[in-house]
N, C-alpha and C positions, 0 to 999 in steps of 0.2 A: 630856789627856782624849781618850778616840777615841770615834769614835761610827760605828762596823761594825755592819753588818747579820747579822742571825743567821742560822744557815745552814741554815735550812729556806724550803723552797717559799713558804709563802703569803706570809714576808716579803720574800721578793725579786719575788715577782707585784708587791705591794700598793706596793713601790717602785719598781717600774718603771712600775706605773699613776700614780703621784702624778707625778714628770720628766714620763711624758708628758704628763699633762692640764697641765699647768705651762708646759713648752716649747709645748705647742701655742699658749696663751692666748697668751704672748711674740709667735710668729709672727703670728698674727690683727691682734694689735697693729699689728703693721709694716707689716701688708699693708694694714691702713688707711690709717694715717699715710699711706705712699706713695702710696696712690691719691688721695687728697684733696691732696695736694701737687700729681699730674699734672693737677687739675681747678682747678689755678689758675695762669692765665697768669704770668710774670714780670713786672716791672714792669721797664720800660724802663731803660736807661743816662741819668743824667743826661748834658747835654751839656758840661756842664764840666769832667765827671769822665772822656768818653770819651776823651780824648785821653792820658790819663795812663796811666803807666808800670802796670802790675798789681799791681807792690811796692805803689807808693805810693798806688794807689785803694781800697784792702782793710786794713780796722783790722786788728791784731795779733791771732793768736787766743789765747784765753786757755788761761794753764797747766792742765792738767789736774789734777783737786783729787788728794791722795794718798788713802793707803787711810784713813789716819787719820781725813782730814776727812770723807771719804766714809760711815765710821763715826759720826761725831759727825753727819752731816746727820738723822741719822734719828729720828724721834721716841721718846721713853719708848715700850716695848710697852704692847701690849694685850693681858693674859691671856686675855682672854673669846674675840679671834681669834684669839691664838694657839691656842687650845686644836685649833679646826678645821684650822689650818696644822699642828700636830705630829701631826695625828693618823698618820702613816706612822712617824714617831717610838718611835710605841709597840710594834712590831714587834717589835724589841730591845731598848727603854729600859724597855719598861714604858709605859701606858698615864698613869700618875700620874707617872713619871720613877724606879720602883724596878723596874730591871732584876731579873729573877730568875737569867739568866746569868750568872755574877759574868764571862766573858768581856767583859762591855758594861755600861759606868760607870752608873754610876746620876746620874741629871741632880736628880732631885729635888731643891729647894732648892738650886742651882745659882745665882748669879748669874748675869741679864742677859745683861750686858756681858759675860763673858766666855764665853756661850754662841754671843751675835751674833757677838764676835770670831774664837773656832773653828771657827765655818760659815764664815763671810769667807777665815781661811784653807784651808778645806777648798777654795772657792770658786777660790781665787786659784792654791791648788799649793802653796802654800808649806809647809803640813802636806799630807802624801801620803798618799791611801786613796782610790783607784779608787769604790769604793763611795761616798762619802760625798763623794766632789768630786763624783758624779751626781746626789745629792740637794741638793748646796746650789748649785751653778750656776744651777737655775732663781730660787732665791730671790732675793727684793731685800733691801737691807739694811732695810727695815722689817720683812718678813716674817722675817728674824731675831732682829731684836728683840723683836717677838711671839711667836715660838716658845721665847726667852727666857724673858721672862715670864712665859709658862704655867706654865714648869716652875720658874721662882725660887717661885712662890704655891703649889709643892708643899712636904710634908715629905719628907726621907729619912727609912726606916726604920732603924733600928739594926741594927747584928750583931756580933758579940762575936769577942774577941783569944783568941788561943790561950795559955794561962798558962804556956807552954814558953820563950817569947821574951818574954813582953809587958812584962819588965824591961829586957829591953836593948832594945825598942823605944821604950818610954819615955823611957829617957836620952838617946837619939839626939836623940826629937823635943823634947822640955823642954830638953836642954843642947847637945846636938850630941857633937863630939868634940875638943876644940880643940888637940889636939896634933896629927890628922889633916887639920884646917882644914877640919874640916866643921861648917857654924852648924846652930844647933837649926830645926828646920821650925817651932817654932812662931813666930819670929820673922817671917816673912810669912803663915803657914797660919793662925796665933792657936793662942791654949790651948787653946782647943775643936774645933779643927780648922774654923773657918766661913772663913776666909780672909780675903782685901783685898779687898774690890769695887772700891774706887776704885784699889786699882793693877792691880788684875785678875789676883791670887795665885785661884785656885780656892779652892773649899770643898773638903774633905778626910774631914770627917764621916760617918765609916760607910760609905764607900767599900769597897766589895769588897776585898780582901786579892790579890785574883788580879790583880783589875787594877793598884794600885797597882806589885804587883811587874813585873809586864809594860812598863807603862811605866817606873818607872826603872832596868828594863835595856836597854830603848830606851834613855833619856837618858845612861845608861853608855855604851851603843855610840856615841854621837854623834849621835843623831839628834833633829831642834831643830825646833819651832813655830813658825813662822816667821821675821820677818826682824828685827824691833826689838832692841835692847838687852836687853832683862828676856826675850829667849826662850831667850837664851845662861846666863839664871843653872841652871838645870836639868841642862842638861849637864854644866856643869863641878861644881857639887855633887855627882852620882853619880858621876861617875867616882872618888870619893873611894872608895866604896861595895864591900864587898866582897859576897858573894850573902847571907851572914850576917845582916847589918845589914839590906839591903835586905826581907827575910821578915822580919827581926823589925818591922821599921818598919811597912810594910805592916800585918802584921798588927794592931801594935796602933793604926792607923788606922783599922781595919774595926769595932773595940769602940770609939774614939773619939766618943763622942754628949750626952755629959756635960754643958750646959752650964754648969756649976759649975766644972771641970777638975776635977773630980774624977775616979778611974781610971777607965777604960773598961770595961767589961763583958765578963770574959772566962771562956773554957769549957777542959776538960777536951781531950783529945787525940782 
């Protein structure tokens, strides 16, 4: 999933105004902290301790938590805050989470967790977008979480397969191709395209057609979301992928909204 800024003016103002009132409040922060620390004397050296080595007067510091845990520290969102937290979000996302761009994913009905996760990586580098590591650096991992949940408590709107492909994009996603050793998406995505929450497979439902293909020709070229186990299964799936399959998939991702599994909703050329 990327989440790029659209490339007009007032959304690149309106996010550079958010980083900055964000990083300023960080800074404020510190400059407190620090100065209330300098308005308190240190407390003396015991005398039994002064004589000792430096190793051995000083407990062990503790390991640093990883990203994981650092992730799980944070509470269930708050959609009602999040709301005010995403509102630079809606730039490009859409205000509700339904992009009109098809360039920029639609988050609508997004899980959580796997929204918190891809600002975390946005945050950290590990997925790469200049833009989008400036808007999530200043967040803390609650504030991703609640920017989550604002847009999991959305719906996405539907949009329809092109009935040129939306055979062979069907059979990709329902069967796969198993002579090519490529498994069906709906085995992590689901039959209806809403995904895994608890493994953190994306929703898939009515997702743009422009974007799905964009990203799995990213994933074709090699390029991976991070650093875990399950960021690697993406890449090596599409590179199975010729440009074929990948437009027909896509597409009929974008009519994918059914929750019955029944066919997607598709149009005319």
């Amino acid at each position: 999933m990327s989440f790029r800024l659209a490339g007009f003016r007032p959304a690149v103002v309106n996010a550079v105004a958010l980083v900055f009132a964000l990083s300023a409040g960080v800074v404020f922060a510190q400059n407190a902290k620090g100065q209330a620390a300098q308005k308190t004397p240190p407390a003396p050296a015991a005398a039994s301790t002064a004589a000792k080595p430096a190793a051995s007067s000083a407990p062990a510091a503790a390991a640093p938590a990883s990203d994981a845990d650092s992730m799980a520290a944070a509470k269930p969102g708050d959609a009602t805050v999040g709301q005010g937290k995403a509102a630079a979000c809606g730039a490009c996302h859409g205000v509700d989470g339904n992009s009109t761009d098809p360039q920029y994913p639609k988050l609508a009905g997004q899980h959580e967790m796997y929204i918190a996760h891809q600002l975390h990586n946005f945050k950290s580098g590990s997925r790469q977008n200049a833009i989008m590591m400036g808007m999530a650096t200043p967040l803390s991992n609650q504030d991703m979480h609640d920017i989550g949940a604002y847009f999991a408590s959305k719906r996405s709107l539907p949009g329809v397969a092109d009935q040129t492909v939306v055979a062979q994009g069907e059979k990709l996603y329902r069967e796969g191709d198993t002579a090519r050793g490529i498994p069906a998406c709906m085995a992590c995505h689901s039959i209806d395209g809403r995904g895994n929450p608890g493994a953190m497979y994306p929703q898939l439902t009515s997702q743009h057609a422009q974007y799905i293909e964009a990203k799995l020709k990213d994933f074709h070229d090699g390029v991976i979301w991070g650093n875990e186990p399950h960021a690697q299964i993406m890449p090596t799936i599409a590179k199975k992928l010729d440009p074929q399959d990948i437009a027909a998939v896509a597409s009929y991702i974008e009519g994918l909204h059914a929750t019955d599994g029944s066919a997607p909703a598709t149009a005319s050329p």
